[in-house]
CHARMM internal coordinates of N, CA and C (Angstrom, degrees):
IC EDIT
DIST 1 N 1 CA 1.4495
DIST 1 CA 1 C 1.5349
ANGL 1 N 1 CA 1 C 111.15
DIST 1 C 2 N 1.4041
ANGL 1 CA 1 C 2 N 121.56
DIHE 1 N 1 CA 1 C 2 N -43.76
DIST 2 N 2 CA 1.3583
ANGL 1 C 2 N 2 CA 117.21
DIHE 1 CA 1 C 2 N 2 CA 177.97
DIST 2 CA 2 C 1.8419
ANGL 2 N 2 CA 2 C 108.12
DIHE 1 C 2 N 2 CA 2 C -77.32
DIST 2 C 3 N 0.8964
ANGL 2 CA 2 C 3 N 123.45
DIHE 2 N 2 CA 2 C 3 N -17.68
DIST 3 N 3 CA 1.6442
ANGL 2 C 3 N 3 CA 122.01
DIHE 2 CA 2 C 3 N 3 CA 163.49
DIST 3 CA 3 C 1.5147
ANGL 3 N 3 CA 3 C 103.83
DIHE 2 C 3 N 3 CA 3 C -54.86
DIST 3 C 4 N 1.2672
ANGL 3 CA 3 C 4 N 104.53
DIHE 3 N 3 CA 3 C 4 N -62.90
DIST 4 N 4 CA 1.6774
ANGL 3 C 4 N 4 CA 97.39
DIHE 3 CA 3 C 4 N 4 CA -179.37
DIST 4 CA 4 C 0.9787
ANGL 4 N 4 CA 4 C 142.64
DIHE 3 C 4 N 4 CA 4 C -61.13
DIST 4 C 5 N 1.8283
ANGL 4 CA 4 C 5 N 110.55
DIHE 4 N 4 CA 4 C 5 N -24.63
DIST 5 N 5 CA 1.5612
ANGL 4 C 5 N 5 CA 116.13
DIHE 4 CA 4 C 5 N 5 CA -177.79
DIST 5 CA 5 C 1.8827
ANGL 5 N 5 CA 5 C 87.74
DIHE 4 C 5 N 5 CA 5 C -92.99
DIST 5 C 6 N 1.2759
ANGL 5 CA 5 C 6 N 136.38
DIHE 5 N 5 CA 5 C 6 N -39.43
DIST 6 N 6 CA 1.5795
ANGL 5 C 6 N 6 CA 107.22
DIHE 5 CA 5 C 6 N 6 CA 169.21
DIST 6 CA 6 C 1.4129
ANGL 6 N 6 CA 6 C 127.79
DIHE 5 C 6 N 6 CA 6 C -69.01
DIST 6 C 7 N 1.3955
ANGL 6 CA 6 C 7 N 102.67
DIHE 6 N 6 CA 6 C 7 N 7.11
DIST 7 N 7 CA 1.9550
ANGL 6 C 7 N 7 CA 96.90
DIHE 6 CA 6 C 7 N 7 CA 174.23
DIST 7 CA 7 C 1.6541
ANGL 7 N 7 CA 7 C 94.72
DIHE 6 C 7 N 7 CA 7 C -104.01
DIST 7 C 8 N 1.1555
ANGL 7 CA 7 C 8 N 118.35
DIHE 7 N 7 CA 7 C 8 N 0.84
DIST 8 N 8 CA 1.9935
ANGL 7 C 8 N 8 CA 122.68
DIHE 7 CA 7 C 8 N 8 CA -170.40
DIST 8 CA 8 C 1.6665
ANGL 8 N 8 CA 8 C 80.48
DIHE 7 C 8 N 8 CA 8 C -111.91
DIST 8 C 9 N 1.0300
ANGL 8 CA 8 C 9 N 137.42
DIHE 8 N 8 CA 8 C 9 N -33.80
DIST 9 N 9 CA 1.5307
ANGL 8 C 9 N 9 CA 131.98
DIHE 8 CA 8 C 9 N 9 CA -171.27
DIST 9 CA 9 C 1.7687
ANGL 9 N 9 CA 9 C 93.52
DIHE 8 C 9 N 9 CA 9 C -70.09
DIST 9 C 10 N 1.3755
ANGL 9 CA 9 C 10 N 97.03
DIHE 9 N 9 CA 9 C 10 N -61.06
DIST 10 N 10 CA 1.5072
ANGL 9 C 10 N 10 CA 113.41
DIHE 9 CA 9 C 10 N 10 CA -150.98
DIST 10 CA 10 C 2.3756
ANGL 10 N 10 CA 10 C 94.07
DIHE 9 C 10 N 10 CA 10 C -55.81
DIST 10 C 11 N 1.4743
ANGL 10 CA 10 C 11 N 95.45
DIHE 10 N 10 CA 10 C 11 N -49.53
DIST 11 N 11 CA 1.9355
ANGL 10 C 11 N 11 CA 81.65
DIHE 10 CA 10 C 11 N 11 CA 177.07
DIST 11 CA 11 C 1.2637
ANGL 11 N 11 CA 11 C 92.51
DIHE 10 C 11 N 11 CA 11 C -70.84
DIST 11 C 12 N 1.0013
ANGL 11 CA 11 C 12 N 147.31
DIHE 11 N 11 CA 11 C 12 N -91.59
DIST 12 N 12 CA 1.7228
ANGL 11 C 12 N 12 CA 125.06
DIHE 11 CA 11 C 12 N 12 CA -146.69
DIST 12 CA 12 C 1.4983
ANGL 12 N 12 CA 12 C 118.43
DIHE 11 C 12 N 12 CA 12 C -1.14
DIST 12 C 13 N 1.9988
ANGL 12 CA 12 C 13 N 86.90
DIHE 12 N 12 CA 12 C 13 N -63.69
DIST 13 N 13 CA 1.7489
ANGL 12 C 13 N 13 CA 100.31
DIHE 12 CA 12 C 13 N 13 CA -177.50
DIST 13 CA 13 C 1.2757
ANGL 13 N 13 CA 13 C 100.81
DIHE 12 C 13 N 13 CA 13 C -46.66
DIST 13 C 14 N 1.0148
ANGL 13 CA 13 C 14 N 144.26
DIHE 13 N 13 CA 13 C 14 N -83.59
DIST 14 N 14 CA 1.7702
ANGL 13 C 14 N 14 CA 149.70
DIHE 13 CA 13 C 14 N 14 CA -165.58
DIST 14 CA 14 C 1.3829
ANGL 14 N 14 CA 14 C 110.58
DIHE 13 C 14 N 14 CA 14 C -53.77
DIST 14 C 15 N 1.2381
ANGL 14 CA 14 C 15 N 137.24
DIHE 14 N 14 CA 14 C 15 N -26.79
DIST 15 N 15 CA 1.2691
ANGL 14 C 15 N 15 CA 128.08
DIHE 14 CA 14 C 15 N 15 CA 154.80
DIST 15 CA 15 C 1.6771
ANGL 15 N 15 CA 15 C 123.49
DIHE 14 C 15 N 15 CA 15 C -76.78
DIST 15 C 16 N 0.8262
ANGL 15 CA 15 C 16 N 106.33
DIHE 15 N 15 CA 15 C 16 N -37.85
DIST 16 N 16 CA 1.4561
ANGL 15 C 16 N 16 CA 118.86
DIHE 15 CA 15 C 16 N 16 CA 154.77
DIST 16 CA 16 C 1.2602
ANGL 16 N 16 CA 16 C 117.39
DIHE 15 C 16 N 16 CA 16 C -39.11
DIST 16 C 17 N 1.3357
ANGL 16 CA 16 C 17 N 123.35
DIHE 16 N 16 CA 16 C 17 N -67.48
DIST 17 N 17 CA 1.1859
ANGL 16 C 17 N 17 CA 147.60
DIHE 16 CA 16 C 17 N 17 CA -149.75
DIST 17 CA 17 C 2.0358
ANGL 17 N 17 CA 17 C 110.04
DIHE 16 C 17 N 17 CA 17 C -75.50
DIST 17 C 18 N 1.6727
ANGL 17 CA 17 C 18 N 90.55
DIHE 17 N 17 CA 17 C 18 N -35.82
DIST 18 N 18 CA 1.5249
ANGL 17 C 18 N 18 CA 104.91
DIHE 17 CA 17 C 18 N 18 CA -172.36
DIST 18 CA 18 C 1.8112
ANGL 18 N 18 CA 18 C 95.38
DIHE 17 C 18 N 18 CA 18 C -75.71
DIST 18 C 19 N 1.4617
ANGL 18 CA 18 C 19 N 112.65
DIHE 18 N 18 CA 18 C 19 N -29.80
DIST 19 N 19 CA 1.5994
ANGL 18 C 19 N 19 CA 107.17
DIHE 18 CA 18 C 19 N 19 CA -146.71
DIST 19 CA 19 C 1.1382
ANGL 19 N 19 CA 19 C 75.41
DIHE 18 C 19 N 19 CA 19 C -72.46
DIST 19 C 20 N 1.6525
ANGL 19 CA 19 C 20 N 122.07
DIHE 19 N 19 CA 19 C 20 N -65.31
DIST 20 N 20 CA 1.4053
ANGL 19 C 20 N 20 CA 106.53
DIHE 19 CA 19 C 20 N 20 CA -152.15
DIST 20 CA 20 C 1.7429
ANGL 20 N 20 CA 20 C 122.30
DIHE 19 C 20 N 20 CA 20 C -68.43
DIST 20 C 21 N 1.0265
ANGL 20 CA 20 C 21 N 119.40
DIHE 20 N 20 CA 20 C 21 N -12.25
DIST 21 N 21 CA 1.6580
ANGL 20 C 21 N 21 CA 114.32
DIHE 20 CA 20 C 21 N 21 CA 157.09
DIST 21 CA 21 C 1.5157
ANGL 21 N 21 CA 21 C 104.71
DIHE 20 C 21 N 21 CA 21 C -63.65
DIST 21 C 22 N 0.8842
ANGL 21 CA 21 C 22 N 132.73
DIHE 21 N 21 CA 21 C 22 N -6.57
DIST 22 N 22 CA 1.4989
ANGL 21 C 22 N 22 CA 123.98
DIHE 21 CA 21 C 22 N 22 CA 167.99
DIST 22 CA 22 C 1.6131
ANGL 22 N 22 CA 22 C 118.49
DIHE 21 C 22 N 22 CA 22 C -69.02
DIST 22 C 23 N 1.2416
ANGL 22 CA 22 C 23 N 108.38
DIHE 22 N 22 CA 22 C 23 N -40.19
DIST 23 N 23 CA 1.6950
ANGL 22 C 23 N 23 CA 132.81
DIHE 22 CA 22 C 23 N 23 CA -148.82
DIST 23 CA 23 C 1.5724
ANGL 23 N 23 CA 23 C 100.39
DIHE 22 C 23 N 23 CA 23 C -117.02
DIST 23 C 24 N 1.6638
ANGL 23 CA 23 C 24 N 113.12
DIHE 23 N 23 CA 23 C 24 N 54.86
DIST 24 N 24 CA 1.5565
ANGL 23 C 24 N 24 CA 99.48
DIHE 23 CA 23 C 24 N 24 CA 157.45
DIST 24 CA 24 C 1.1047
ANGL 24 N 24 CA 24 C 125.81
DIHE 23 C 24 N 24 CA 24 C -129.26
DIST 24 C 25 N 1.1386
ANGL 24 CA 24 C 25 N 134.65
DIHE 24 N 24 CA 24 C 25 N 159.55
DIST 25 N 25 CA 1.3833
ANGL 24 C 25 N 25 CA 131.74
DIHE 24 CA 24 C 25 N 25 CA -148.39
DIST 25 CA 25 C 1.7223
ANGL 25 N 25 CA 25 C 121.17
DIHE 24 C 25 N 25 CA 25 C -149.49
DIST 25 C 26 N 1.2251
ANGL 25 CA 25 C 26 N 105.48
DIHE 25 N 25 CA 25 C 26 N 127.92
DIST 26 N 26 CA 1.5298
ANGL 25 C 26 N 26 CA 100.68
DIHE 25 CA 25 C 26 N 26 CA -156.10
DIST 26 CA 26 C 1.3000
ANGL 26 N 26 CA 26 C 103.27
DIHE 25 C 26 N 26 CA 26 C -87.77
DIST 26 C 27 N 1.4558
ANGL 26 CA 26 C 27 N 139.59
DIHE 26 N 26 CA 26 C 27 N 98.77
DIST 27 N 27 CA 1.7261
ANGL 26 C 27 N 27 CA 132.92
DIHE 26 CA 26 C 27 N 27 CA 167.98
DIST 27 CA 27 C 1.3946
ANGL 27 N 27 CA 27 C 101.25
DIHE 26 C 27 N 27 CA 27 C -96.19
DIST 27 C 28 N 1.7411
ANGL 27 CA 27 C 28 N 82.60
DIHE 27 N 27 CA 27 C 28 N 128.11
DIST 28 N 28 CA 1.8105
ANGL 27 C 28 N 28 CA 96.47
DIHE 27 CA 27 C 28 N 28 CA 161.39
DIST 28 CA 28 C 1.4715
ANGL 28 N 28 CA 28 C 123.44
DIHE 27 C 28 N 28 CA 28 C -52.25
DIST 28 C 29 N 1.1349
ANGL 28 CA 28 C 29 N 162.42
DIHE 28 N 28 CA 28 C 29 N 97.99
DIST 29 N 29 CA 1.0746
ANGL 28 C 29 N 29 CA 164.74
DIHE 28 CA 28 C 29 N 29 CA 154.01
DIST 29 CA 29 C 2.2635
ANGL 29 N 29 CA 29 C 107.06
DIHE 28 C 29 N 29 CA 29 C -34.32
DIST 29 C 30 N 0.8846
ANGL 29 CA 29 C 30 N 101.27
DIHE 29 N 29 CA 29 C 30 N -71.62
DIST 30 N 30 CA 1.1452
ANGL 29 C 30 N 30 CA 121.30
DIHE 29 CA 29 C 30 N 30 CA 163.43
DIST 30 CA 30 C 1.6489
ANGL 30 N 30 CA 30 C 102.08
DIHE 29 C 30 N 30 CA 30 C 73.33
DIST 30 C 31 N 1.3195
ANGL 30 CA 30 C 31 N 132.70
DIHE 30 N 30 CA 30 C 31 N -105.66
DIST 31 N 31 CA 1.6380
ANGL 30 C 31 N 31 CA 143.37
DIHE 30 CA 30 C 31 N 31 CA 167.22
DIST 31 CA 31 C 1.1679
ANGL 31 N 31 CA 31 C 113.84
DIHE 30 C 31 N 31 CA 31 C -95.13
DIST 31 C 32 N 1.3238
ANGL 31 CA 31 C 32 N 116.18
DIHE 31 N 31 CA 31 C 32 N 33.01
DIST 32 N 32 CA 1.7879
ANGL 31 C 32 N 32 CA 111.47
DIHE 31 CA 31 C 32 N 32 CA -177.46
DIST 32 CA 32 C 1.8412
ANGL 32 N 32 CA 32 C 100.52
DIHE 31 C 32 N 32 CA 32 C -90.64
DIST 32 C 33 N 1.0298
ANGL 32 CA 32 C 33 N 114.63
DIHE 32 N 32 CA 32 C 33 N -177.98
DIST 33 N 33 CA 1.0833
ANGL 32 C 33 N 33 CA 116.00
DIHE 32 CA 32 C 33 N 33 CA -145.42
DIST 33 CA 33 C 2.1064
ANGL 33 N 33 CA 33 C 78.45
DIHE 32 C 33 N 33 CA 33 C -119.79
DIST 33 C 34 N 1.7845
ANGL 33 CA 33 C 34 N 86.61
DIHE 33 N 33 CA 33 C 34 N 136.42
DIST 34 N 34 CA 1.7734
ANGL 33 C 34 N 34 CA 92.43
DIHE 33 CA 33 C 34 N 34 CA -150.97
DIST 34 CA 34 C 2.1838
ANGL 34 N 34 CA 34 C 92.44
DIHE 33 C 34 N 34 CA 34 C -142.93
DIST 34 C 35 N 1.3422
ANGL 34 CA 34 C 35 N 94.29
DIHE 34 N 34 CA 34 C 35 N 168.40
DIST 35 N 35 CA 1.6455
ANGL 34 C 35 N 35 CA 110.42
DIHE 34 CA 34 C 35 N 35 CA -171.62
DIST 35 CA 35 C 1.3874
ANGL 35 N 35 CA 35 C 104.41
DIHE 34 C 35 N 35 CA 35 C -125.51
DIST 35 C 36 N 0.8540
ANGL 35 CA 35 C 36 N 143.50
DIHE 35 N 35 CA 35 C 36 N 155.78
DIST 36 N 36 CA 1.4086
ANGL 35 C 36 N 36 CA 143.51
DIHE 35 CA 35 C 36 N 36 CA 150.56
DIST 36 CA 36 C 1.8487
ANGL 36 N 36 CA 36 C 112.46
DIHE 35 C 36 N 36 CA 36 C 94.38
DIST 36 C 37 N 1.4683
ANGL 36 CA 36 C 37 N 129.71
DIHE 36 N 36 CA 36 C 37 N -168.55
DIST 37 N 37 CA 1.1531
ANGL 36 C 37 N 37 CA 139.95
DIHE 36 CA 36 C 37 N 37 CA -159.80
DIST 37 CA 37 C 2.1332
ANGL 37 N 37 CA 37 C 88.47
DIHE 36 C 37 N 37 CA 37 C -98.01
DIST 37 C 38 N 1.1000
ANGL 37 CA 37 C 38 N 107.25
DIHE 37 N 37 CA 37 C 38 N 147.89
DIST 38 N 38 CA 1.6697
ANGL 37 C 38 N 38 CA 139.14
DIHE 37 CA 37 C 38 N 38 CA -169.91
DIST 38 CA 38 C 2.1482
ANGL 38 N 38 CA 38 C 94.17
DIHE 37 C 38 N 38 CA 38 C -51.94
DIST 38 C 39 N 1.5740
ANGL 38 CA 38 C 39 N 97.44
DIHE 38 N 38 CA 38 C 39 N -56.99
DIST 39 N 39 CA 1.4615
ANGL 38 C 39 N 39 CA 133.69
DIHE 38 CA 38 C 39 N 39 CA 177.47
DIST 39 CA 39 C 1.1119
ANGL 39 N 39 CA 39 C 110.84
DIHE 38 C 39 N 39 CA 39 C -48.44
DIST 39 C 40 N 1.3222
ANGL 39 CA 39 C 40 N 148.78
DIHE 39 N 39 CA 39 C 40 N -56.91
DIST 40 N 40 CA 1.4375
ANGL 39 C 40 N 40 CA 146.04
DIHE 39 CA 39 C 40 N 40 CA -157.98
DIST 40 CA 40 C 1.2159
ANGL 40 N 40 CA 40 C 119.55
DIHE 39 C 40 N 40 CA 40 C -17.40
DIST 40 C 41 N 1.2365
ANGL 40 CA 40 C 41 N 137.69
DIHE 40 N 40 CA 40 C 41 N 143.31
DIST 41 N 41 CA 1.3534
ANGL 40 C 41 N 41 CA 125.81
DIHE 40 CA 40 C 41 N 41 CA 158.96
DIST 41 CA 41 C 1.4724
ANGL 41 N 41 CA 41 C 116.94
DIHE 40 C 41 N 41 CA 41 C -78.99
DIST 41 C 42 N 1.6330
ANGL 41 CA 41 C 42 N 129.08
DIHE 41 N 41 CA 41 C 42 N -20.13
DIST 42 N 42 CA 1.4168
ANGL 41 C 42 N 42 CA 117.12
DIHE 41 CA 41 C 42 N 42 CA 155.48
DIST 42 CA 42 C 1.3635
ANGL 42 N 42 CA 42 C 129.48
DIHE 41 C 42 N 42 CA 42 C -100.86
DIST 42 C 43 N 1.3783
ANGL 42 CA 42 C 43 N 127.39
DIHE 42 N 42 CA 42 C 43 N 134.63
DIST 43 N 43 CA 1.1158
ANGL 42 C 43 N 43 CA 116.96
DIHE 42 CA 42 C 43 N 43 CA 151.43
DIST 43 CA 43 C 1.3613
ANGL 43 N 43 CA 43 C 131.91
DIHE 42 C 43 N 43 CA 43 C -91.78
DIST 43 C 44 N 1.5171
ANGL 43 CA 43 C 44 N 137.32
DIHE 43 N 43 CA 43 C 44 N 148.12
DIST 44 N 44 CA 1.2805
ANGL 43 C 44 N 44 CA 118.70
DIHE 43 CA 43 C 44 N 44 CA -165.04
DIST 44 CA 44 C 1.9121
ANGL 44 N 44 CA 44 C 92.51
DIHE 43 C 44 N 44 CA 44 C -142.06
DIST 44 C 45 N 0.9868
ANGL 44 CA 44 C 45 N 120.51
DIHE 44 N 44 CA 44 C 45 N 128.58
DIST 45 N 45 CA 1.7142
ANGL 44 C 45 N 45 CA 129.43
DIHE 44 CA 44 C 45 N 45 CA -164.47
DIST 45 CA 45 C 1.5243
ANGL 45 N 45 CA 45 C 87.55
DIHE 44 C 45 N 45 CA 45 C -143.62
DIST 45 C 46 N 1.4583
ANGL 45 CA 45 C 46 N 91.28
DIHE 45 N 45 CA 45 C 46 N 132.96
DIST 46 N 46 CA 1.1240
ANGL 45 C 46 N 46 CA 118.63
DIHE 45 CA 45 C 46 N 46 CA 171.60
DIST 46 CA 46 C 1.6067
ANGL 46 N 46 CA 46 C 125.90
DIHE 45 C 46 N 46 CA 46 C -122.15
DIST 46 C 47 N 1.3049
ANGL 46 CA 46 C 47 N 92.14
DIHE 46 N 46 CA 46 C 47 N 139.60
DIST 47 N 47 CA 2.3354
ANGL 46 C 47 N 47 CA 91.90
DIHE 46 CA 46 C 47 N 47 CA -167.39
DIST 47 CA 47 C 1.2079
ANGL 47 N 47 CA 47 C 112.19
DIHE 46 C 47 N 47 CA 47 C -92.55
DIST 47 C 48 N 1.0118
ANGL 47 CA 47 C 48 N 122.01
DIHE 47 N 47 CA 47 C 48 N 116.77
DIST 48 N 48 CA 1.5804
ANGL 47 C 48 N 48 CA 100.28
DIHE 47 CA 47 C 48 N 48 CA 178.60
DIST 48 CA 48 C 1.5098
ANGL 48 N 48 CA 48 C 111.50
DIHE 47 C 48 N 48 CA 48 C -128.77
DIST 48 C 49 N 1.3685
ANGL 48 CA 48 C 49 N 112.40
DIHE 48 N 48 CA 48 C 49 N 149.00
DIST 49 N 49 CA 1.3677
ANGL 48 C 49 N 49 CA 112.21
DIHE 48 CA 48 C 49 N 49 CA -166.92
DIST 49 CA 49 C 1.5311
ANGL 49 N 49 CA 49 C 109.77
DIHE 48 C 49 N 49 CA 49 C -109.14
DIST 49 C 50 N 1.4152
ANGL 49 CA 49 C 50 N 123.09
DIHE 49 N 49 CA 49 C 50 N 109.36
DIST 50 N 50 CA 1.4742
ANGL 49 C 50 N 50 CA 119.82
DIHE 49 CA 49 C 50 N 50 CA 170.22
DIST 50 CA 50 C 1.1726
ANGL 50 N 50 CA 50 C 128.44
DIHE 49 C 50 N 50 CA 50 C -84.72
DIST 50 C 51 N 1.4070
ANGL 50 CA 50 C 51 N 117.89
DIHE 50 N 50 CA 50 C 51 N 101.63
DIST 51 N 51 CA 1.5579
ANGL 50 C 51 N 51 CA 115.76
DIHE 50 CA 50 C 51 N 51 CA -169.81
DIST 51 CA 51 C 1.5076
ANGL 51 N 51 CA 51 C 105.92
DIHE 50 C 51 N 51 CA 51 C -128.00
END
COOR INIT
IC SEED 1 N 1 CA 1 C
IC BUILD
C-alpha cells in the first residue's frame, strides 16, 4: 500500500511540477512598495481588490 501511494505521490509531483513551469509571468514591480534584498530569487505580489 505505501508503494502505491509514493508512486501516486511521486506523478502528482511531476505533473505538478510541469504545469506550473508553464504559468510564469513577468510583473514589473517597479516603485511598489517591497520587503526583502533587490536579488531574491522569488518574487511573490499580491492583488488585492479594495471594494
Amino acid at each position: 500500500m505505501k508503494k502505491i501511494l509514493m508512486a501516486c505521490m511521486c506523478v502528482l509531483l511531476i505533473c505538478s511540477t510541469a504545469a506550473a513551469a508553464e504559468k510564469r509571468f513577468a510583473v514589473p514591480v517597479g516603485d511598489s512598495p517591497s520587503r526583502g534584498p533587490k536579488d531574491a530569487p522569488v518574487t511573490i505580489i499580491e492583488f488585492i481588490d479594495f471594494q
